[in-house]
Phi, psi and omega in degrees: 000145194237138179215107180293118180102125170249045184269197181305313188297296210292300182304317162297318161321295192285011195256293186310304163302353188267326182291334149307357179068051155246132171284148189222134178249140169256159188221088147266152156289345194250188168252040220206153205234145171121332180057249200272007157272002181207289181301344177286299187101039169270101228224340208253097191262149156291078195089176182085005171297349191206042199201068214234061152324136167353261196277320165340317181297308168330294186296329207271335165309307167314304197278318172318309218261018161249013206224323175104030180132159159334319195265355183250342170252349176283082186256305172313167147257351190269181180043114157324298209265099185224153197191160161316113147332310158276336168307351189264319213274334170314310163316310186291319163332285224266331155345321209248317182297335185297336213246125177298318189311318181258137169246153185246132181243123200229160145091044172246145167247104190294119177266336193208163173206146167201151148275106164255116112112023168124331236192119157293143180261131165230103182262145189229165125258117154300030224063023188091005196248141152305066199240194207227157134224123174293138184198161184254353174215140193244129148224135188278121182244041140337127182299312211225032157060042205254003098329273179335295175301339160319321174287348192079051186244176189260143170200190201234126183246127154094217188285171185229150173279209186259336189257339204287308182277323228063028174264101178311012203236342190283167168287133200303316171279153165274164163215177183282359201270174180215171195298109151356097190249172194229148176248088206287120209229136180272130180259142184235091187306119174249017177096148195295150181101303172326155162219115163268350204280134208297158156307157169291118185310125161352147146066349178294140179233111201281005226255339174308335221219030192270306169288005158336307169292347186255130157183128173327173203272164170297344189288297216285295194105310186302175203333118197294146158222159201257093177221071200292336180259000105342272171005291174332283159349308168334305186219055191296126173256135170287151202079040189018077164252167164222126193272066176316097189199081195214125159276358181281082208034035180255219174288339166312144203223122188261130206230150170220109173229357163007272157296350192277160174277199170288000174243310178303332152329285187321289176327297179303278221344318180319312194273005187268315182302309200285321162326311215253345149275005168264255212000274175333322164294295182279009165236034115237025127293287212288330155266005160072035191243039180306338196244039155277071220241172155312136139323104202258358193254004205238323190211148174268040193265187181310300184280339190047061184255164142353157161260329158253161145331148144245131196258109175277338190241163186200137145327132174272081195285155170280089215260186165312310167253167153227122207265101201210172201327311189282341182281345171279339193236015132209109174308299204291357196228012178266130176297357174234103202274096183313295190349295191285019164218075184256142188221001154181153210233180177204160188249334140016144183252149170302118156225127184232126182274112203234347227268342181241023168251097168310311189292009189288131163295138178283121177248110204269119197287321176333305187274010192262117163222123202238185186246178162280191205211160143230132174284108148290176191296315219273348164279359152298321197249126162265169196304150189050023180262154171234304209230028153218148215256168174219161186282203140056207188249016178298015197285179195260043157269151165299145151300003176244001175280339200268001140321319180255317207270350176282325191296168196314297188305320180301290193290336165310294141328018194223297199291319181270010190256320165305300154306315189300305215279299214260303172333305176292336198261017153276314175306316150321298177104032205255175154284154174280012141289312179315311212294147170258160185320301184317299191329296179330285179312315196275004180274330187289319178293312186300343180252007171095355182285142158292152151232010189240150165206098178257138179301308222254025193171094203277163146330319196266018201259141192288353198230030175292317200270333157316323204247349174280322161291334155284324162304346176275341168255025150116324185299321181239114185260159180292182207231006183357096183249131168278125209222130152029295184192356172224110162258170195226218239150124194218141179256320172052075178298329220257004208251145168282162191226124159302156160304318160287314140347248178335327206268337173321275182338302223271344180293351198270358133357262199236105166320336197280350182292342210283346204246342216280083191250011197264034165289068167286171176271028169268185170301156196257137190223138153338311139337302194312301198299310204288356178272294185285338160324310200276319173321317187282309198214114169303329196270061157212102209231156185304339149334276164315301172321293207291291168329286190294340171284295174321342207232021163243343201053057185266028186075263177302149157346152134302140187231099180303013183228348186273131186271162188252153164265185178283340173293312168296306202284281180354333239214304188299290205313303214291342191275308199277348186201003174048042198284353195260009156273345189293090164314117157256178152261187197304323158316000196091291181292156197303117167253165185069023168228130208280000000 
């Protein structure tokens, strides 16, 4: 297995297939592992605080114990989570040397990808040398999704219109533009008295930056106050850095480099660094912060910025699925129900930065209010691909979802959802249309990854993976709130389920059910349950019932006269009857049940 970009995407990918016993090769450019959490310098994560996925969870486990707790890195206000740059990437490293399966090929750069007779061909540069590698499954973790488009596959650049989704919220027409990207620069208090203060940049201009300092409370969006040391604050890192990533007449810069070649990249790039050292200038001049200097301990370049961008946008592949607005702001009630083949999820509020393209059409992002997600499988894989898989922010997403589905945790989740995904159809031998959803997911699950993202029912909980399966398969559906900068998903293990409630979930199933009306809206009692059992399958006798309750440790006997919770009967239905062997597609829907 082959994986380009040894960004966040690139990297989970290949941590999660290797643990599958798949050799995994990464083809970076940089000399550096992490993408836009280290080489970007996005070090400040975003959502997901209470979603703690599979390597997300992980990684974030890694930084409590290099840092000293939960409380050493919550330094910011935009963030729980804040950190070095270089400590994530120091992390990943020594992650990935840790995983015998994967080798990292670093400062290469990929020139050609072909499918042939089953197997890719990949041409690279080396140190300047030409070499080749083979493989049988590609996945592109790109920043901007340039394997693929290389291949011709179809995609999407900029807004999608309102009729392309049905998403009331798109602009009636489409465009090219995309989202505001930032060359995010780490600041180092080197102490008072000191002056760091940078030559002045080409073109600076303070007046660009005046308002730099007016910004709303985060919560509310109301009434801006002038806190230039807030401001700071936004992406205060520990061991007094600070994380310059602010859009507000800050460094954000609007660049469409998209479609350019790798040297016309380069080139715009220029002007996004300089854009982002007048930044730098004026909050240590006009705002008098001189011993706020570059960093010198952080990234190994010259200028000592990033080695990237940060890219909020990416081509948008034309996937299996496409992953848009009504399956994020109701799942349950679309005709093609993504939800259940959901393989990572995120809580994230839709945000898009817009703010230096007068021509972006105004979309009030605000009002877009969604609960928290899951990214289904079938926006990995584009149309007409067999053996290639795509990251990043490259998925089969709307421009106004991938507002939310771009961020760090999300693409972590995505890139290991993305191995697990590439990992089966090797071990199998299959095309990634053969492989089933369920498989995927339960390889995501065996790692501690959510597909569900429920707040309220942690990883470590002994019955995560019963009830994350019965919510990917529908009988017990979540609870969805748009909440503040988290939005969430609720399971409400401890709360009781009518008889209908259950009987509901489980007819669009089990057929034997279609006739089944003696289903009241009271609480589900032991009795209840062992009734609809028995409706489906005679050999599911009290016996059985009373066996799987026990072998949940749910304490006392089963008491067939004692009403149940949602947590028990999840755990009953998932022991006693398996509904999550029941194959959907990539669509969401059930197949094979007559």
């Amino acid at each position: 297995m082959l994986v380009i970009g040894g960004g966040a995407s690139g990297t989970s990918a290949a941590i999660q297939a290797a643990r599958m016993g798949v050799k995994v090769t990464i083809l970076e450019e940089t000399t550096w592992l992490g993408g836009m959490l280290t080489s970007a310098g996005v070090s400040a994560i975003d959502g997901n605080h209470e979603l703690p996925s599979g390597i997300w969870g992980e990684f974030r486990e890694k930084l409590y114990a290099h840092y000293g707790g939960p409380q050493a890195v919550g330094t910011g206000w935009v963030s729980h989570t804040l950190f070095e740059p270089s400590v994530g990437n120091r992390i990943f490293q020594e992650w990935v040397k840790n995983e015998p399966n994967i080798t990292v090929l670093f400062q290469t750069t990929w020139t050609k990808a072909a499918f042939e007779n089953g197997r890719w061909t990949v041409s690279y540069l080396e140190k300047g040398k030409q070499k080749t590698i083979n493989a049988k499954m590609l996945i592109d973790a790109t920043e901007l999704g340039d394997v693929a488009a290389s291949l011709g596959l179809d995609y999407y650049v900029g807004m999608d219109s309102r009729d392309r989704f049905g998403e009331i919220f798109a602009p009636e027409s489409a465009n090219d533009i995309v989202q505001d990207l930032t060359y995010v620069v780490i600041l180092k208090d080197y102490g008072e008295g000191k002056d760091k203060t940078i030559p002045k940049p080409k073109g600076y201009d303070p007046d660009m930056f005046r308002c730099a300092c007016d910004h709303a409370d985060p919560i509310s969006f109301d009434n801006p106050q002038s806190d230039c040391q807030k401001m700071l604050n936004y992406g205060r890192l520990p061991n007094d850095k600070y994380m310059i990533n602010w859009p507000n007449c800050g460094n954000d810069i609007y660049l469409n480099i998209v479609e350019l070649s790798k040297e016309d990249r380069s080139k715009a790039l220029e002007e996004a660094k300089l854009h982002s050292l007048r930044f730098i200038y004026y909050i240590q001049t006009e705002l008098g912060f001189k011993h706020l200097g570059l960093a010198d301990d952080e990234f190994p370049t010259r200028d000592q910025l990033p080695m990237i961008p940060y890219h909020r946008e990416s081509r948008r592949m034309v996937s299996e699925a496409m992953f848009t607005l009504p399956h994020v702001l109701d799942p349950f009630s679309q005709n093609n129900p993504l939800y259940r083949t959901g393989v990572a999820v995120g809580d994230y509020t839709i945000d898009h930065h817009h703010k230096m393209n007068p021509k972006a059409p105004a979309i009030d992002f605000i009002k877009i209010r969604v609960p928290s997600y899951n990214v289904p499988l079938g926006s990995l894989i584009p149309k007409n691909s067999t053996h290639l898989i795509v990251a990043e922010k490259s998925i089969g997403v709307s421009n106004i979802v991938n507002g939310a589905s771009r961020l760090q945790p999300v693409v972590l989740g995505i890139g290991q959802a993305a191995g697990a995904l590439a990992g089966t159809a090797l071990l199998k031998n299959k095309s990634l249309q053969e492989i089933g959803v369920r498989e995927v997911q339960q390889a995501l699950l065996d790692k501690n990854a959510y597909i569900m993202p429920y707040i309220d029912v942690k990883a470590t909980d002994p019955h995560f993976q019963s009830i994350q399966r019965i919510g990917a398969t529908g009988i017990l559906k979540g609870h969805g709130v748009p909440y503040k900068w988290a939005n969430q998903t609720w399971f409400y293990p401890e709360r009781e389920i009518s008889q209908f409630e259950l009987v509901e979930g489980l007819r669009p199933m089990y057929p034997q059910l279609a006739q089944y009306w003696s289903a009241s809206g009271e609480p589900l009692t032991g009795e209840g349950l062992l009734e609809i059992l028995l409706v489906i399958d005679k050999k599911n006798t009290l016996n059985k019932v009373e066996y799987a309750w026990d072998a949940a440790k749910f304490g006392s006997g089963f008491n067939p006269k004692n009403s149940l919770n949602r947590a028990q009967v999840a755990v009953l239905v998932d022991r006693l009857l398996n509904p999550f062997a029941i194959p959907v597609g990539l669509d969401g829907n059930l197949v094979n049940v007559d």
